[in-house]
VMD Tcl script that draws the C-alpha trace (Angstrom):
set ca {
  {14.90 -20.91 -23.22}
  {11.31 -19.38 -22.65}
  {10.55 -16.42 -20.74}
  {8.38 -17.50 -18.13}
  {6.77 -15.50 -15.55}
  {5.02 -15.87 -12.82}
  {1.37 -14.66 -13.30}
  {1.22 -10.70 -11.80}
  {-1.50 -9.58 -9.53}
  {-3.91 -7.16 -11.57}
  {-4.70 -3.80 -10.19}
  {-7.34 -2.95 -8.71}
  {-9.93 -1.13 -10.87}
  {-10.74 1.81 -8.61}
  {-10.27 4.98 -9.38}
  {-11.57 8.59 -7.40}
  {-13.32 10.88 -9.61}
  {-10.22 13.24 -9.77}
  {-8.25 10.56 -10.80}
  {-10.40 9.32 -13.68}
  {-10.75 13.35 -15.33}
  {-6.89 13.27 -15.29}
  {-6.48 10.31 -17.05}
  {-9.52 11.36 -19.14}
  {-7.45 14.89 -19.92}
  {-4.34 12.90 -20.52}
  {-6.11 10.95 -23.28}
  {-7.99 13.37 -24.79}
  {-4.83 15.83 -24.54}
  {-2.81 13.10 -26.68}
  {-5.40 11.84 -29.36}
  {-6.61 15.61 -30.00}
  {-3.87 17.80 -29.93}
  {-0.03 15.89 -29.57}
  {-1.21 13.44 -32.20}
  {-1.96 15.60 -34.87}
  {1.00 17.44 -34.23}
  {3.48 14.84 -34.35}
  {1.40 13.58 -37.18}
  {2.23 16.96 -39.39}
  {5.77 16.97 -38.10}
  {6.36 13.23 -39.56}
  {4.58 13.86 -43.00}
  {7.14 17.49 -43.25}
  {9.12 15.29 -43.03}
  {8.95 12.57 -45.08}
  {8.28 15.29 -47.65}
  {11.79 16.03 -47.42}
  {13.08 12.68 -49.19}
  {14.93 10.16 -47.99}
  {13.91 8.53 -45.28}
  {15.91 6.29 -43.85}
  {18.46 9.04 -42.99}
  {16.28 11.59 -41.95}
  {16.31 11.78 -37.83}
  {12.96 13.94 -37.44}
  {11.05 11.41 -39.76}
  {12.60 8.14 -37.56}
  {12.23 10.01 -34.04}
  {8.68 11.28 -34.94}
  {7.55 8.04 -36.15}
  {8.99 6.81 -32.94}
  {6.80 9.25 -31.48}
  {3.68 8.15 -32.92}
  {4.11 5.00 -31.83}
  {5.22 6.15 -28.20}
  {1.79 8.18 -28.31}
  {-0.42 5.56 -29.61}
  {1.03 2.90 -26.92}
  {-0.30 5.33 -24.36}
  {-3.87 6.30 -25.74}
  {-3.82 1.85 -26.35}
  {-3.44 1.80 -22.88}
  {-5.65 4.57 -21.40}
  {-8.66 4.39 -23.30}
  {-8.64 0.00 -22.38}
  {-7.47 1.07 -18.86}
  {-10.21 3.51 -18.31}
  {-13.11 1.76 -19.93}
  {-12.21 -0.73 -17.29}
  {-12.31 1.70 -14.16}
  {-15.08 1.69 -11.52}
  {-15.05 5.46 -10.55}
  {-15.42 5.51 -6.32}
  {-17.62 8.91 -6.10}
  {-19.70 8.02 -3.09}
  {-18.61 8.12 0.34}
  {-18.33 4.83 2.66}
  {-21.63 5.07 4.76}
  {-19.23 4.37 8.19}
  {-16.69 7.10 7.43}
  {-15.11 5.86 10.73}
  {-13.33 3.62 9.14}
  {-10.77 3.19 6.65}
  {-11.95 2.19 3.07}
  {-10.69 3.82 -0.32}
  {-10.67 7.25 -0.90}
  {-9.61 7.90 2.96}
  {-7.08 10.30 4.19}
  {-5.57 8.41 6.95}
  {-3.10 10.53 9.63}
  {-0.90 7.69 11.24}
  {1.42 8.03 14.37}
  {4.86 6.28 14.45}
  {6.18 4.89 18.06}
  {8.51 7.89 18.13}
  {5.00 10.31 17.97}
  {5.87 11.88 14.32}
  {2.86 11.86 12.15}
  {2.35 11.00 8.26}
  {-0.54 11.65 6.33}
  {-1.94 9.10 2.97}
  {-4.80 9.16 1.22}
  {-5.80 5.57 -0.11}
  {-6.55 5.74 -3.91}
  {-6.39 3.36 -7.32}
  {-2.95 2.06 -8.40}
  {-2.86 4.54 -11.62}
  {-2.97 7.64 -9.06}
  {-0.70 6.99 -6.77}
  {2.10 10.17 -6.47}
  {4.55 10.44 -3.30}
  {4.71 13.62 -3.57}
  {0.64 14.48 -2.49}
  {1.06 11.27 -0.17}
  {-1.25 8.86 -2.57}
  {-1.05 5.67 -2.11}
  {-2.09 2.62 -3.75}
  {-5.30 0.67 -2.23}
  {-3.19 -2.22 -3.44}
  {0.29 -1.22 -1.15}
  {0.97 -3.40 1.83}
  {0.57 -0.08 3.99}
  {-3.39 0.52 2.71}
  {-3.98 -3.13 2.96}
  {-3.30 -3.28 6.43}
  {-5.16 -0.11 7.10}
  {-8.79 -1.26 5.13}
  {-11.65 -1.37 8.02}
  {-9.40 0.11 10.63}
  {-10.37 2.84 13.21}
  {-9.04 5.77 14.68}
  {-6.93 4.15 17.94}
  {-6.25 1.08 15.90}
  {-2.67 -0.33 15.44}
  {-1.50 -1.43 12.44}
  {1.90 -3.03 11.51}
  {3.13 -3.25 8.47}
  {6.38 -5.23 7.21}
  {8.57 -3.34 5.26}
  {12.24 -3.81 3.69}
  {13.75 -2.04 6.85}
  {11.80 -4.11 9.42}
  {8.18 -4.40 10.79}
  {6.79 -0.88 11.50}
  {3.94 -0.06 14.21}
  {1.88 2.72 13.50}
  {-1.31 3.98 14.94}
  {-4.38 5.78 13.25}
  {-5.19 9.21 14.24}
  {-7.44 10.48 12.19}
  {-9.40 9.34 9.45}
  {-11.36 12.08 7.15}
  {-13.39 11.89 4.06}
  {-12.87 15.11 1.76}
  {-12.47 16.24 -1.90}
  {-9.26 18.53 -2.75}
  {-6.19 18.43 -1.25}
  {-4.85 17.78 2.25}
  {-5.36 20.00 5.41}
}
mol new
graphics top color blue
foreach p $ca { graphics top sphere $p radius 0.5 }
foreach p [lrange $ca 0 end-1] q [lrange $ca 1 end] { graphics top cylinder $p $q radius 0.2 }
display resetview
């Protein structure tokens, strides 16, 4: 039996300056400096002797090919990316790059920034331009409801504040 799947919806291609330099560093950190050390580690070694039971030449060449799966990936990913440096001419509205303070029914507040699928991070509040939540925020205003369905149930939210800056969060 075949393993069919459905056909996935590609990420979007966006990608904040800050976002692109980190992925940039992650690449250049791997191909210029973990490489070559994992690299020297394999060919100590295989210098050793035998190789088929020797556990640092197996789990380094794993390594390598751990390491060269991810610079594969980054440097196709990133030649791909449109970097998103300007800012939207009608910052009143939502559109990517946005920090975006939204009001639940019970008056608590959240805060998201809207940025490309490869930046997202819970932790800062990032969110993808591609999650159901940004979608339904694109082009909105401050005052605007949005509702989004979730697993839990529809949620109703209202914008607050929408602000264009570099850095962190207030």
């Amino acid at each position: 039996m075949g393993r069919w799947r459905p056909k996935s919806i590609p990420a979007s291609k966006y990608i904040t300056a800050e976002g692109y330099k980190k992925l940039n560093d992650e690449l250049q950190y791997l191909w210029k400096e973990k490489r070559p050390a994992v690299t020297q580690s394999v060919q100590e070694a295989a210098a050793q002797g035998d190789r088929s039971e020797n556990a640092e030449y197996i789990y380094g060449k794993k390594q390598l090919r751990e390491i060269d799966g991810r610079v594969r990936f980054l440097s196709k990913r990133l030649d791909d990316m449109t970097v998103v440096e300007r800012l939207p001419e009608d910052q009143s509205k939502v559109f990517f790059g946005a920090w975006v303070e939204l009001e639940n029914e019970d008056g608590d507040t959240e805060t998201y920034r809207l940025v490309g699928p490869d930046e997202t991070d819970a932790k800062r509040h990032y969110i993808s331009i591609d999650a159901p939540l940004a979608r339904a925020l694109l082009k909105k205003q401050v005052d605007d409801e949005v509702v989004v369905d979730t697993p839990a149930g529809e949620r109703c939210l209202f914008i607050s504040r929408i602000w264009y800056e570099q850095g962190e969060r207030r």
